[in-house]
N, C-alpha and C positions, 0 to 999 in steps of 0.2 A: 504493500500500500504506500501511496504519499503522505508524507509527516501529516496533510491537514486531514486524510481520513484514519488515518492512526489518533487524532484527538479525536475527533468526532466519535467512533468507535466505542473509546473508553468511557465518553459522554451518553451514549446515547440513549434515552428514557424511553422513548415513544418513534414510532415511523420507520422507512425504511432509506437507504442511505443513496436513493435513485434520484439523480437530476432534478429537481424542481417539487418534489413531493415534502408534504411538512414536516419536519422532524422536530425533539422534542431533547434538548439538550440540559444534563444537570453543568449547573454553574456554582465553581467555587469560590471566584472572586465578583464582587460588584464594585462600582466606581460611579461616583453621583458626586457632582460641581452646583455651586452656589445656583446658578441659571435654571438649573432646570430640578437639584436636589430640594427648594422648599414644596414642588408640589410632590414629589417622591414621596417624602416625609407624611406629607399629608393625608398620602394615600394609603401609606402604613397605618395614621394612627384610624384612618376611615374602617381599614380592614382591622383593626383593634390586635395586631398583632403585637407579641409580647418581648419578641426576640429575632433577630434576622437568624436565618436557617445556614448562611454560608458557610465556608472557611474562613472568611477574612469580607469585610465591607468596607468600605473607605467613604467619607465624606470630606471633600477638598471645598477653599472658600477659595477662588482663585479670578473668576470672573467681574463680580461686581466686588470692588474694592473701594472704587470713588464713594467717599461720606460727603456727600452734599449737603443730607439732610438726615432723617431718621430711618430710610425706609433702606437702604444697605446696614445699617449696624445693627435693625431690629433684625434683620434676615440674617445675621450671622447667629445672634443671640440664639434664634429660634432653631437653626442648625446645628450648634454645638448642644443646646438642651436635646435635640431629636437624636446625636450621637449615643448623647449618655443613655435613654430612655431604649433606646432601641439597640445596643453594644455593635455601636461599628466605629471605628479612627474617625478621627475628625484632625485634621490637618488647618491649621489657624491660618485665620488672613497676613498674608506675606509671606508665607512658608514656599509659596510654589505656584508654578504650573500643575494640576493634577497628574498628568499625563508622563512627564518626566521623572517625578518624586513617586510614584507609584511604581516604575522600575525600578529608580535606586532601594526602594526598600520593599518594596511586594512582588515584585514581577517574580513568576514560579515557571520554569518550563515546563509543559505538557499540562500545566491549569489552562481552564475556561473563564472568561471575564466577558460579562455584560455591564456595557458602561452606557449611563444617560451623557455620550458624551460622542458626535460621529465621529469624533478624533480619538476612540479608543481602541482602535486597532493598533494603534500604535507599539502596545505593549507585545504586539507578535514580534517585535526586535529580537523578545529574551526566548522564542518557540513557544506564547502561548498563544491560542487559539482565544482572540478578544474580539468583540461584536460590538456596534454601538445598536442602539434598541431607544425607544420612546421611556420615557421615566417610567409612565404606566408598567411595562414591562419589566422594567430594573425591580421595579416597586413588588415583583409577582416571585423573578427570582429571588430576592431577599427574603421572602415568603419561603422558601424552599420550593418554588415549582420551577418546571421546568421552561426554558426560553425557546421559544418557539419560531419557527423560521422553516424556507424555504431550502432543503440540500443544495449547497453549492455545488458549481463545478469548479474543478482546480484547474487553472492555469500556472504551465508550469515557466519561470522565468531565471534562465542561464546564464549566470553575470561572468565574465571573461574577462581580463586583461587587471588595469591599474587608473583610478583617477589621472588623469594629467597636471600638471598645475596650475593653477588657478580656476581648478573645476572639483566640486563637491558633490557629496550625494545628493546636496535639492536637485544639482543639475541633471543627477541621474532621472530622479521621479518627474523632472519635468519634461525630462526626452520621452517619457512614456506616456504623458499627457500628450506630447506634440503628435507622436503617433497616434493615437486612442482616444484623446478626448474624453468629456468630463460622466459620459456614459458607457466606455468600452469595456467597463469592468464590471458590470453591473448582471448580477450572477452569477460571479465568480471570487472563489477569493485566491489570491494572487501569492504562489510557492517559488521560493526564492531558492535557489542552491550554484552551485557553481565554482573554481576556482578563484572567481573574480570576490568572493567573499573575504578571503583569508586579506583583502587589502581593505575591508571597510569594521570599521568599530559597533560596539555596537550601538552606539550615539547614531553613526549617521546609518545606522540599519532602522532605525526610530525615525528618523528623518522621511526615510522611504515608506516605512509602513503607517506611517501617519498618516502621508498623501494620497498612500491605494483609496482613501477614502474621495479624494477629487476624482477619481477614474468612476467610483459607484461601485466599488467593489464592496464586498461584503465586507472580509477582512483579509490581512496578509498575515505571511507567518515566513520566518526565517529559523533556519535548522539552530538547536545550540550544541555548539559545540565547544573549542577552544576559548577564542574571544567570549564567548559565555561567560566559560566560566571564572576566565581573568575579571570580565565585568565584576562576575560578581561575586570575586575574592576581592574586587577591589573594596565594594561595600560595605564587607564583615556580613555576608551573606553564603559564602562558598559551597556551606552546608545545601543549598536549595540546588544544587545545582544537578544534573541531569543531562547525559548525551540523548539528544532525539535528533532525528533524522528520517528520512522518507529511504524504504527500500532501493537496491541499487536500478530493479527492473519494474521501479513505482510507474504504473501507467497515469497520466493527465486526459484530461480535455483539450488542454492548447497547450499549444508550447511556442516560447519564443526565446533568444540568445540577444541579449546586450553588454557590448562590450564596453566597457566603462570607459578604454584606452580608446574610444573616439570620440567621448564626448568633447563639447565644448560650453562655456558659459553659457546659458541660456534663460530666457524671462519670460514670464507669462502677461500680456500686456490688458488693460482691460478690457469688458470685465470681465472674465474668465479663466479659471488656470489651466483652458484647455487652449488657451489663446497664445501659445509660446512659437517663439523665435528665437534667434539667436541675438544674444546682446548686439554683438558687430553691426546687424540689421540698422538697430535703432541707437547706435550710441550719437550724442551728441544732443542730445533734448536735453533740455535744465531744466533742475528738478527743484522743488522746495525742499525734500523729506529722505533721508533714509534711516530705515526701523530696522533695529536689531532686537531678535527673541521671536518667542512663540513657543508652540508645541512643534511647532514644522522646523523650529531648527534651536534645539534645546540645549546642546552640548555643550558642554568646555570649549571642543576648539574653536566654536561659530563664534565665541566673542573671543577668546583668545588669540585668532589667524587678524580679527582684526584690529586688536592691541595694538599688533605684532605691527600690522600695517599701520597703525597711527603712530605710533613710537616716534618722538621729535617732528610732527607734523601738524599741522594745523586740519579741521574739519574748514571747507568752503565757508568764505561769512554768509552767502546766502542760504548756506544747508542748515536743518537743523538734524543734525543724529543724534536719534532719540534708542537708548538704550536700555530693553527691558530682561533683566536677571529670570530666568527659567526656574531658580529655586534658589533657596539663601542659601545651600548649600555649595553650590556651583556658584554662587558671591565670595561666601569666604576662600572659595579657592581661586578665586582670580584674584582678590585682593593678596592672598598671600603669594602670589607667585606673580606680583609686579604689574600684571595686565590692565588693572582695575585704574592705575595711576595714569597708564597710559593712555586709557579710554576718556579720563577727565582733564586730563592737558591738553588734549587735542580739540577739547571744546563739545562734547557728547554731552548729553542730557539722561542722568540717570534717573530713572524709575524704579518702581519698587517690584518685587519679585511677583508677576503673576502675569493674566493673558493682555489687560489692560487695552491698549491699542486694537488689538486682531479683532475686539468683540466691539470697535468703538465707545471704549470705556476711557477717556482718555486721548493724546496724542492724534486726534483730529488734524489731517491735512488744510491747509489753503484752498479753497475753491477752485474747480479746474487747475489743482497743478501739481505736479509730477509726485508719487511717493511709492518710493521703493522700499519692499518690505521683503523681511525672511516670515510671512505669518502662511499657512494654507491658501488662504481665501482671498479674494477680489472682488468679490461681488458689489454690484449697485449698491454703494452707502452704506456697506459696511462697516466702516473705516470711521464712523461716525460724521464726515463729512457727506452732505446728500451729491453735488455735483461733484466726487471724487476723478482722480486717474491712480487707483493704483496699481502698481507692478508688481508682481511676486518674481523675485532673484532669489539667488544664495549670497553667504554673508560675506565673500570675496567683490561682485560686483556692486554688492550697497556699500562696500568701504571704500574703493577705487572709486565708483560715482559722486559719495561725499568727499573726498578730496578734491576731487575736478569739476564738482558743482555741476556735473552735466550726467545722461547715464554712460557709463565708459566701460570698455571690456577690459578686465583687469590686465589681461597679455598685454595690454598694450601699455602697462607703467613700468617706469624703469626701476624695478623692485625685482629684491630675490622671495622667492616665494614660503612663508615660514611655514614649513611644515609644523605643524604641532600634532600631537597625542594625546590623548588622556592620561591624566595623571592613573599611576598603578598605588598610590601612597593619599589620596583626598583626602582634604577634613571631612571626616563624616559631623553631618548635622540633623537628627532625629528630634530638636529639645520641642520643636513646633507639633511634633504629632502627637494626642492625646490618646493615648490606648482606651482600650472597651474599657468600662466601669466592669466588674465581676456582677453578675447574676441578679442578687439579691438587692443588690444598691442600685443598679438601674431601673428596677420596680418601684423607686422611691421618686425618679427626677419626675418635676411637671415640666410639659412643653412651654416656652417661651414664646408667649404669640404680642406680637405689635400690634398695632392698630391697622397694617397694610396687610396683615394674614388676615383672608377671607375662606370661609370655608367653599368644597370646590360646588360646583351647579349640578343638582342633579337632571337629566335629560330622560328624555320619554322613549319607547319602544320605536323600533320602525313602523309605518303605517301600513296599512295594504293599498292606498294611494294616494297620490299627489301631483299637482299640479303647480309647475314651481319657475320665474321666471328664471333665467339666465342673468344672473348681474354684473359679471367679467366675463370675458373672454381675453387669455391669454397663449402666449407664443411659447418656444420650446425655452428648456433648463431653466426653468422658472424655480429659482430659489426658495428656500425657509426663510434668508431675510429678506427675501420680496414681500412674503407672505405676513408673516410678522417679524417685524425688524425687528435687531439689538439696537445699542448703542446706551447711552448717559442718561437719553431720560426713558426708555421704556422699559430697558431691563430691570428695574429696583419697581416696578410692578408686576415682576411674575408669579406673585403670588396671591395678586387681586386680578382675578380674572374678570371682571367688568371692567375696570377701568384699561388695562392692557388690552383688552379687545379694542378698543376705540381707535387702536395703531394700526388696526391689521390692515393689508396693504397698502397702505399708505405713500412708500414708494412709486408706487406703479397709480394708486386713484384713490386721493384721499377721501372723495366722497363715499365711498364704498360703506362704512359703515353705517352712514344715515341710510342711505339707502335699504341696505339689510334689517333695518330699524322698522320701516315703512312696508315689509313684506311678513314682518314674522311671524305675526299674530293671523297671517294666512295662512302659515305650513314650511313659511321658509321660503329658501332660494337654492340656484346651484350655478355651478362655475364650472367652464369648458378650461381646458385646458389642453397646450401640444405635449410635445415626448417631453422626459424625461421630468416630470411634474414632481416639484418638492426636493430639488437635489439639495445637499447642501447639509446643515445643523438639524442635529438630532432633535430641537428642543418641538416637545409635545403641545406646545403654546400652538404653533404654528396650525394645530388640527384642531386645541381645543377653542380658541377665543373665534375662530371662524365656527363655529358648533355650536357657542354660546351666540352668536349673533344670528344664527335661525343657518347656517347650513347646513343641505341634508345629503346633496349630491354632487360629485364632480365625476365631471365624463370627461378624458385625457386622453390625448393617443398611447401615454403612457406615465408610468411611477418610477420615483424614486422609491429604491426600498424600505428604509424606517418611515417616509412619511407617507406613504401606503399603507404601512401595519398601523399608525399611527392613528390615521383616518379613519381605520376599522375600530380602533381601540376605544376612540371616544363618538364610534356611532353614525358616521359619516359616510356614506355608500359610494363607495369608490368602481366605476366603471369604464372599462378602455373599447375607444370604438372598436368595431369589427371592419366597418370599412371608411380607411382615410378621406374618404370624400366628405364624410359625414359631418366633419372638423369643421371643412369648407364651408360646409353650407348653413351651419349656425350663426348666429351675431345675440350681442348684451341684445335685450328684450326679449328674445326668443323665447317659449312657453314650451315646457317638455314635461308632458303627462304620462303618465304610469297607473296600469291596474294590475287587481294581483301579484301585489312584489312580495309581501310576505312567500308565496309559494314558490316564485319563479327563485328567488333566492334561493330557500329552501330542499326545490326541487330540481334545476335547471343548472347550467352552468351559463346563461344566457339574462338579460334582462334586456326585452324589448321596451323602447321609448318611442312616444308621441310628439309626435312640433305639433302642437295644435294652430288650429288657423291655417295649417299647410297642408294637415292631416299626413305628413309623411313621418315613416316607419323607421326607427333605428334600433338597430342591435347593438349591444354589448356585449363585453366576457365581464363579469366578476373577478373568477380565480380564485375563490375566496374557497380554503379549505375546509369538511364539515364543523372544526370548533368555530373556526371563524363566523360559518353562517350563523351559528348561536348567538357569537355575539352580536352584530351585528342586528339580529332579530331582537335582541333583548336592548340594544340600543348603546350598547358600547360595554368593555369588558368588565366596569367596574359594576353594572347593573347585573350585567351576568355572573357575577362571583357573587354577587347580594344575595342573587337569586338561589345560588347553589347552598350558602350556606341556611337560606332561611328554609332548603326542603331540608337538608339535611340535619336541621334542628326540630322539624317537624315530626321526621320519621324516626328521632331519638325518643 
């Protein structure tokens, strides 16, 4: 078998392990971030559970860090109370990136991890098998059930040769974007092996498994081996360590060879990080911004290489390089090893350890002007800037660009190139994570609720019909912060689902929610959509606060994975045309009526639709698996776990 059906395997609860069929995975880690962990919480204390079920839970504050006002430091409060009450880590505001600090101290090869977080595949660097999933979902694994999902196929990816210099692993993930695009991964998760490994750490093997999430891939996973286990002899973890690897006659689904020894610089230009080219292309545009950090480039050496580079130089006076630390830990080791002085002489702007900028929390570009980032993401206004231009590079061409105030391909400075490594000797720094409370004493905390914790909405069954207009129509890779944005001022209400609702699409048409306002008290509305619908952040906002404003349907050419499951999770009837004309011939007003849906769900894999007024016929697929149709008839999973426990309280 391949490493990724040798996890799965050892996981698997329910289903069979065929191509697209649902299977039923136990999970021993979970990972839940400030953004999307206070409805998580909330969904634990709805299902009145007393204990998470895992081996390990983690709650990170890492997202909303900005204290403006009340509604980010009451949401920690009430996070670190949900820690103690519920025994999972809780990792304090400025400790980290989630994503990062949950290698250096949890990552296990051959574990399973579901994370409320689409950047949690990342943890497949250390060989585990990590999924990002809707909170709802996290919220079920932590329950002890099993996480549920479509069998991937594996794609198998041959790394060959040796980085060149002044080219990194983003540039690798980004050559794979350049091929593939922000869909070409999507059912598949993405098996790394190769001789080309033995030259990458497993830092920038994080780097890459982080970004299979821009392609739509489920998750990635890289073999551990060697560099494993150095990683994580480095950490004072050596004990977790485990050879896994895929058989030498492991068959895939696809396979493809990248040689590392041809890449060159490359950038994802907006809005897309499917949108790459090669630096050279576009060097010479001047930029206001280059951003260093993220989960997309977490390492030591991503700010070390460019220390290295600023060493006795100046940052552009018109750049501003804004420096965000991946974990305090990874701070004190650049400070102790000279880097950290070199990044402040040269005129960088440092920030405090977390995602900060990526989620536009913070470090907001100039309107219309250039900002080059090592974060995932690009998307429309993400950046907390609404008319942004951002660029996704690796940490070599945003240090060479802020020198030269322009974007520049780093080959082209007269500089030797610093190799650096991870250190094998790091300060270790754990004092920020707070262990489970033992058994007895977590039966004692109360939750810590603000005045912006609102309890979540409960929603009604499916109907057996409706009649619903169309209120958007949208184009292909329509994002989660299209849908509902991040940024400074909407994220510090993810936990008052009325008022965050009043954001939702707002990029794309602000009027959108009066309008949904003016239809709901009739049955609701629905939204067309093209391919690739919902790509992008895990966060369940995105399916609940459109839910909460009366929608009931969206018909797509196609999904993104989490926020498909997502859409079913909280009720939302999610259908892909059957024929692409049909896309065509819709527009906003269009009226699409439905009878007998309870059955045709139930019973069908089909759901015909009405354009009334035109009286023409449209088919759908669902694809919705039998638990699903439950839910979905019960009106979203949380209904339908209500439901199961109040027979099963019946029949006691």
């Amino acid at each position: 078998m391949n490493l990724t059906r040798k996890i799965i395997s050892s996981h698997l609860e329910s289903g069979s392990m065929e191509p697209g069929e649902e299977i039923g995975l136990r999970i021993d880690q979970t990972l839940t971030q400030d953004a999307t962990g206070t409805l998580v919480m909330l969904e634990l204390e709805a299902m009145k559970l007393d204990r998470v079920q895992t081996e390990l839970s983690a709650q990170y504050v890492d997202h909303s860090l900005l204290q403006v006002d009340h509604k980010n430091p009451d949401d920690h409060l009430f996070l670190r109370s949900a820690a103690r009450r519920f025994g999972l880590w809780f990792s304090q505001p400025g400790n980290g990136v989630s994503h990062p600090v949950h290698q250096q101290r949890f990552g296990k090869p051959g574990a399973t991890l579901a994370g409320s977080d689409s950047h949690s595949p990342a943890a497949g660097a250390l060989g585990m098998l990590a999924i990002g999933a809707g909170g709802l979902e996290v919220a079920m694994a932590m329950a002890g059930k099993p996480l549920f999902l479509q069998m991937p196929k594996v794609w198998r990816i041959h790394l060959e040769g040796e980085l060149p210099d002044w080219v990194s692993a983003k540039d690798a993930i980004l050559e794979l974007l350049r091929r593939h695009d922000v869909d070409g991964g999507r059912g598949y998760v993405l098996e790394y092996d190769g001789p080309g490994l033995d030259n990458l750490s497993a830092m920038d093997r994080h780097v890459i498994a982080n970004m299979g999430t821009e392609l739509g891939a489920t998750s990635s996973v890289f073999p551990s081996d060697d560099e494993t286990r150095r990683y994580l002899e480095s950490q004072g973890r050596g004990d977790d360590w485990r050879e896994l690897s895929a058989d030498s006659k492991a068959d895939y689904d696809r396979e493809e060879t990248l040689d590392l020894g041809s890449l060159e610089p490359l950038v994802a230009q907006p809005s897309s990080p499917g949108n790459v080219v090669p630096v050279s292309e576009i060097a010479g545009a001047e930029i206001y911004q280059s951003y260093l950090g993220s989960s997309a480039n977490p390492g030591y050496r991503d700010f070390a290489v460019v220390a290295e580079m600023m060493k006795g130089r100046r940052v552009h006076e018109r750049v501003s390089l804004d420096v965000n630390p991946t974990s305090r830990q990874i701070l004190l080791n650049l400070m102790r090893d000279g880097h950290l002085g070199h990044l402040l002489e040269s005129g960088a702007r440092l920030h405090q350890a977390g995602c900060n900028g990526c989620i536009g929390m913070g470090q907001a570009p100039a309107t219309e002007h250039i900002s080059l980032r090592t974060v995932p993401r690009n998307f429309p206004g993400r950046s907390g800037t609404r008319e942004d231009a951002v660029y996704l590079v690796g940490p070599e061409t945003a240090a060479a660009s802020a020198l030269a105030g322009v974007i520049t391909d780093p080959r082209t400075l007269d500089l030797e190139y610093p190799r650096i490594n991870d250190p094998d000797d790091p300060v270790l720094h754990a004092d920020m994570l707070e262990p489970p409370l033992p058994e007895d004493e977590s039966r004692e905390v109360k939750l810590e609720k603000g005045p912006n914790i609102v309890t979540l909405p409960e929603f009604q069954e499916l109907p057996d019909a409706m009649e619903l207009p169309v209120l958007l129509k949208l184009g292909d890779d329509i994002s989660t912060d299209e849908i509902m944005p991040a940024g400074a001022r909407i994220l510090p209400l993810r936990s008052n689902i009325p008022k965050i609702s009043r954001f939702c699409f707002e990029v794309i048409d602000e009027g959108y929610p009066d309008r949904a306002d003016e239809v709901k008290d009739g049955g609701g509305h629905a939204v067309v959509g093209g391919d690739n619908y919902g790509q992008g952040s895990s966060r369940e906002h995105a399916a609940l606060a459109p839910r909460f404003l009366g929608l009931r349907l969206v018909v797509a050419r196609g999904f993104a994975r989490i926020h498909w499951q997502n859409l079913v999770n909280f009720g939302v009837l999610p259908l892909a045309f059957r024929d692409p004309d049909d896309y065509d011939a819709l527009e906003p007003g269009s009226r699409l009526a439905v009878e007998d849906l309870r059955r045709q769900v139930a019973e069908s894999d089909s759901v015909r639709l009405r354009e009334t007024g035109k009286g023409r016929e449209i088919e759908c697929a669902h694809g919705l698996s039998p638990r699903q149709r439950k839910l979905i008839l019960a009106g979203g999973l949380i209904n339908h776990t209500r439901q199961e426990l109040e027979a099963a309280g019946a029949a006691a």
